[in-house]
Each structure stands twice: as C-alpha cells, then as structure tokens.
SERO-421329 format. One record per residue (C-alpha): residue in one letter; x, y, z. Coordinates in nm, 2 decimals. Example, Ala and Ser with C-alpha at 12.3 -4.5 7.8 and 13.67 -1.06 7.14 Angstrom:
! SERO-421329
rest,xx,yy,zz
a,1.23,-0.45,0.78 .
s,1.37,-0.11,0.71 .
***
This chain:
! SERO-421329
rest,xx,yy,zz
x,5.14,-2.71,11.82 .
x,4.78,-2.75,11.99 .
x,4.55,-2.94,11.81 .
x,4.25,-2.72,11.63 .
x,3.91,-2.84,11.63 .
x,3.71,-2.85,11.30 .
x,3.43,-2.58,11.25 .
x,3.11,-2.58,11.05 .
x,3.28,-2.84,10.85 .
x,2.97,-2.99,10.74 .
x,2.92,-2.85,10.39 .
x,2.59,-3.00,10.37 .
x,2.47,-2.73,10.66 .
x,2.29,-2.38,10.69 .
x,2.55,-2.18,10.92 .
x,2.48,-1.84,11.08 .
x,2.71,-1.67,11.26 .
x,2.69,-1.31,11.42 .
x,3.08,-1.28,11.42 .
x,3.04,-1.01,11.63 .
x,2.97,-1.18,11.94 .
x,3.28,-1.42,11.92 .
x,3.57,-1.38,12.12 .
x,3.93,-1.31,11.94 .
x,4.14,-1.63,11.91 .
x,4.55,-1.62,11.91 .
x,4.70,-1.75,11.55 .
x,5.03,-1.85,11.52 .
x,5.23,-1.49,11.49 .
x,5.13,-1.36,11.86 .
x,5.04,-1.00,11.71 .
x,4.72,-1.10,11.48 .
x,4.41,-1.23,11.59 .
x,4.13,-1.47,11.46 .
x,3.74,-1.57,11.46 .
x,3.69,-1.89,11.20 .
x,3.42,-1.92,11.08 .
x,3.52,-2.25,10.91 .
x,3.76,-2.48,11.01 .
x,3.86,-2.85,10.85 .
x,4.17,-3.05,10.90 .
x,4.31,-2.79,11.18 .
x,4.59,-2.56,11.09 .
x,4.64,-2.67,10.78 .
x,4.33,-2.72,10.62 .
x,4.05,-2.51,10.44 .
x,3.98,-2.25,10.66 .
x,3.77,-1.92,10.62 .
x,3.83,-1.67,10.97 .
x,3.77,-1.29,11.06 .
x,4.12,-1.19,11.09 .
x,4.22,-0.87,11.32 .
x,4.60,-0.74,11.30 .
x,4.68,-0.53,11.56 .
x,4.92,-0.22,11.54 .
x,5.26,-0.34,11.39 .
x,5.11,-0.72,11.39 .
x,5.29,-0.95,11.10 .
x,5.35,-1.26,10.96 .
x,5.69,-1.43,10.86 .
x,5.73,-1.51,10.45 .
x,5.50,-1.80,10.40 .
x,5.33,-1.96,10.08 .
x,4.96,-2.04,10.01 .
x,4.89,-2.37,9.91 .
x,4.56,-2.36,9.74 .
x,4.52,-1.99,9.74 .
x,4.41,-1.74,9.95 .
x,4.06,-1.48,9.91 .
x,4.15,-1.12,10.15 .
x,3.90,-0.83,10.16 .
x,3.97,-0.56,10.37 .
x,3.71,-0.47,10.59 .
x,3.88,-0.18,10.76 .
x,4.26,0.01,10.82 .
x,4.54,-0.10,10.57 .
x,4.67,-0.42,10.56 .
x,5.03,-0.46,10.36 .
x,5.26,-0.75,10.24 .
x,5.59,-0.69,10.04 .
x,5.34,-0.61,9.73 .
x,5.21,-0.33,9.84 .
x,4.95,-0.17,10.06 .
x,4.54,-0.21,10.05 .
x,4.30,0.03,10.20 .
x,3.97,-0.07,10.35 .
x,3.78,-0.22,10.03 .
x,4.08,-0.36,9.89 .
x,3.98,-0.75,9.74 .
x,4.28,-0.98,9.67 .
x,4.34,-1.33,9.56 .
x,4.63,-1.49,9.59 .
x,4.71,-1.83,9.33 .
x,4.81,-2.19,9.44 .
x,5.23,-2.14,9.54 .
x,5.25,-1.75,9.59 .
x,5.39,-1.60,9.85 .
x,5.38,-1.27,10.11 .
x,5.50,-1.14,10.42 .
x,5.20,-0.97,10.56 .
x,5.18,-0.70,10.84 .
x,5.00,-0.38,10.90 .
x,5.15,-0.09,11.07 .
x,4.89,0.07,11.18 .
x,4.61,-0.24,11.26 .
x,4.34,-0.38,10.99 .
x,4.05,-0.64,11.01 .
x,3.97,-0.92,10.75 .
x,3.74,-1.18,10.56 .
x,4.08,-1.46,10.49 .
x,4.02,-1.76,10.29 .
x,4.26,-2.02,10.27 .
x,4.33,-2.32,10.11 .
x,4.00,-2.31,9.91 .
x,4.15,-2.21,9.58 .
x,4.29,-2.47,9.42 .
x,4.49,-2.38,9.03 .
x,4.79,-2.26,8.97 .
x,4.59,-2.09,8.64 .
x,4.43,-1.84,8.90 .
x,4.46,-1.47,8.87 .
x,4.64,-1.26,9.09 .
x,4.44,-0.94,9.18 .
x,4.42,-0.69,9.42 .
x,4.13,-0.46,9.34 .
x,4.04,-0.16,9.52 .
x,3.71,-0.14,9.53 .
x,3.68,0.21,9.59 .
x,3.79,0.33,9.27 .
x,3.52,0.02,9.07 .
x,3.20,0.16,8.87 .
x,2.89,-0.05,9.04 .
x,2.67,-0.23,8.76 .
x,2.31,-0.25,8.78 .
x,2.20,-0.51,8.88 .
x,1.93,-0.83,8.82 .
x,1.63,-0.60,9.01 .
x,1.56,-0.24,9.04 .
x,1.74,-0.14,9.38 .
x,2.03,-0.34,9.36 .
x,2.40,-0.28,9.24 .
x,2.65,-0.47,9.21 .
x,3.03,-0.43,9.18 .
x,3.18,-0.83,9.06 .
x,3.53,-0.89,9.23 .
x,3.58,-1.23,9.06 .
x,3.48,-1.48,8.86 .
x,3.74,-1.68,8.63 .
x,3.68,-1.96,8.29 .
x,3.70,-2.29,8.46 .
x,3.65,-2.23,8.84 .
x,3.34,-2.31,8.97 .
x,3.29,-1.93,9.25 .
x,3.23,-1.58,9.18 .
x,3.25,-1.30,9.41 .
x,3.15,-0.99,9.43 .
x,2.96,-0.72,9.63 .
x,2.61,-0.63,9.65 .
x,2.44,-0.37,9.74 .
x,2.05,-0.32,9.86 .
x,1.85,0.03,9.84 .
x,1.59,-0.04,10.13 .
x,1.26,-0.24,10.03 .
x,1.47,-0.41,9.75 .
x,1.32,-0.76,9.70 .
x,1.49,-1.07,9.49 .
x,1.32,-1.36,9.36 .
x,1.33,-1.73,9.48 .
x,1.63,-1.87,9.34 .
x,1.87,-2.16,9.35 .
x,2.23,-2.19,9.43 .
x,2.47,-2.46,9.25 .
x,2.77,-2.50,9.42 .
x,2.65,-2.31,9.71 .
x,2.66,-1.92,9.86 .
x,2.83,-1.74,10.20 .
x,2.74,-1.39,10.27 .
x,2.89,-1.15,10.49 .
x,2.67,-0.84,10.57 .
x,2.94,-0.54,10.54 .
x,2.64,-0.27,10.62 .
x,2.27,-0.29,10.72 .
x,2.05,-0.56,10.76 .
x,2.03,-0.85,10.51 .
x,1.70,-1.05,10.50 .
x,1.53,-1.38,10.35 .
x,1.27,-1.60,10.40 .
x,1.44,-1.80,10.67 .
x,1.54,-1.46,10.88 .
x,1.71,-1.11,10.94 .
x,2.10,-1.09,10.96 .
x,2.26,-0.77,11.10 .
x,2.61,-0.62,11.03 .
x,2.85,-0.86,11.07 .
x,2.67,-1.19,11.00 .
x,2.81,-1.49,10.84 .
x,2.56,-1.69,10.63 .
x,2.64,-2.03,10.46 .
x,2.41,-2.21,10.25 .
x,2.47,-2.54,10.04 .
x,2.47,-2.65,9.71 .
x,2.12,-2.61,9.58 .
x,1.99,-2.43,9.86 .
x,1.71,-2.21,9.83 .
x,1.59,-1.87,10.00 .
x,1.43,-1.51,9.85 .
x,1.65,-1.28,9.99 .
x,1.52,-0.89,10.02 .
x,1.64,-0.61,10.27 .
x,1.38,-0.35,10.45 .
x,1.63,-0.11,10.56 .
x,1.92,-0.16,10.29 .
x,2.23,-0.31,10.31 .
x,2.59,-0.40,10.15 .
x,2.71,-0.76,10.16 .
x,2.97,-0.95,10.05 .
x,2.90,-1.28,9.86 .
x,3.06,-1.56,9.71 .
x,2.87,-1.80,9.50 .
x,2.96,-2.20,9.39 .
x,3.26,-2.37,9.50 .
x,3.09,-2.57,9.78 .
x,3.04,-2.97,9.69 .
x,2.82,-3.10,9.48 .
x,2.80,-3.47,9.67 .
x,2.51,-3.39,9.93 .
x,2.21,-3.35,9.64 .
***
C-alpha cells in the first residue's frame, strides 16, 4: 500500500482550506473518492477528508477504532443500519462496525480515529426533522448535534441571518468550521461555501457574516500542549 503523507498535522496551526478547489483523491474501495483535509500517521491514523461516493460506490465490513463523525452534505449515504438523507449527523463509538455504500452517490464531512471511548453514543440524527434554538446573539440559530459528559467537543450547526455579528471569544480545546451555505466571516478574513477553517486551542477571532450563512462547527478536542 502506498505510503500517505501527513496533512495539516500541526495542531498548533490556523488552516484554511477552500475544499472546493482540490482535486478528488482514490481511497482504498476504487468507487469512493477523497479530499483530507487532515491527515496524521497515513492510512491509519486521525484523519478528517471530504468524502464523495459515486453511484453504487461501497465499502467492505470494517470497524472504527476510535470512532467515526459523518454528516451528510448531500444524496443518501447507507450502511447495513439504515439510510441518511442529506443533513443526516452520525457518530459511530470506539469498535462499531458498517458496511457503507450509496446507491445512488453522496458527499461527506468523515472523521476518523478522533473519537476515542467506548462510553460514546451512537447517533444518527437527521437534522431535518431538529427544532433550531436561539442562539447566544440576535440573528443566530443554532441546532447542537453533540456534545457528551466527559468528552472534551461539541458539534453542532449554526446558522447566520446576514449582518449577524458575535463577540471576541476564546476557544479551549480548539474549533474547525465548514461553511455548508453563504459566506462565513471574522476578523482574520472571508470564507465562501465550502471552506475549511481550523483554529487551535485558545485561539481567538470575532466571527460575523454580511451576507448570512450555515456552518458546521466543532468545538474542543484539539490539544492542549501548545499554550
């Protein structure tokens, strides 16, 4: 098996990534296709990756050591559990397992290997059928996807109404971002449909959004050793 380079594995970096200006990489099955975002330890390691499944694309039965994070960004994507629509958020625990496929071709957020815990929920949320909360300012909504006693991320998505503006604030442990819709903005730039955003632990920015937007985030879970 060829040899994978690591990607954005420095934790301690701001990463930005339009993912869609990267090319589609081959994975392992022939019929499903990748862009990683992050990449540590090749293969086997932590990795987070736009996944694309084309028409009838699968994988054989395979477990997931140290969990796995889906959300479905569009068509259906199934396993021998059951089948998720576009909006559909699943974790799967430390030692599960799944044969996953899609008949008739989906696209993915996939993180593996990054949720250690055998205590972990299982869940597969559609989030289509969710009520959105209110959120922190006026403008912003927010439906949470996951967030667990003794696990150190939470996930969920957010949405900005345009000219919605957050305070400064600080994040422990860390924060990615993938803008689903619109364009995201903070004090450090603008980020269109489709951008990746990593910051570290303790990292700082006050995020707003002119136009509106929906993003995906995930907040903690990146090291603490870099402060």
């Amino acid at each position: 098996m060829q040899e994978l380079d690591d990607i954005n594995a420095d934790l301690s970096q701001h990463v930005v990534v339009d993912t869609l200006k990267m090319q589609w990489q081959p994975s392992p099955s022939g019929t499903v296709w990748r862009k990683p975002l992050y990449r540590q330890g090749g293969e086997f390691g932590p990795v987070t990756s736009i996944v694309k499944y084309q028409p009838g694309g699968k994988f054989r039965t395979h477990a997931h050591p140290q969990g796995e994070e889906i959300f479905v960004l569009d068509g259906e994507f199934c396993d021998d559990h059951g089948r998720y629509p576009t909006g559909t958020y699943l974790l799967n625990p430390d030692g599960s397992k799944h044969a996953p496929y899609s008949d008739t071709g989906c696209t993915l957020l996939v993180r593996l290997r990054q949720y250690d815990g055998t205590d972990r929920e299982q869940l597969a949320v559609n989030t289509n059928d969710m009520e959105w909360r209110q959120g922190m300012v006026e403008g912003l909504t927010v439906l949470p996807l996951y967030s667990q006693p003794n696990h150190p991320e939470s996930m969920a998505l957010i949405r900005w109404q345009p000219d919605t503006y957050f305070p400064e604030h600080t994040h422990s442990g860390g924060e990615e971002i993938l803008v689903l819709e619109g364009i995201f903005e903070d004090d450090f730039g603008q980020y269109p449909t489709g951008t990746w955003i990593r910051s570290p632990h303790l990292s700082k920015h006050k995020p707003h959004s002119k136009e509106g937007c929906l993003i995906y985030v995930r907040v903690g879970g990146l090291p603490a050793q870099f402060d």
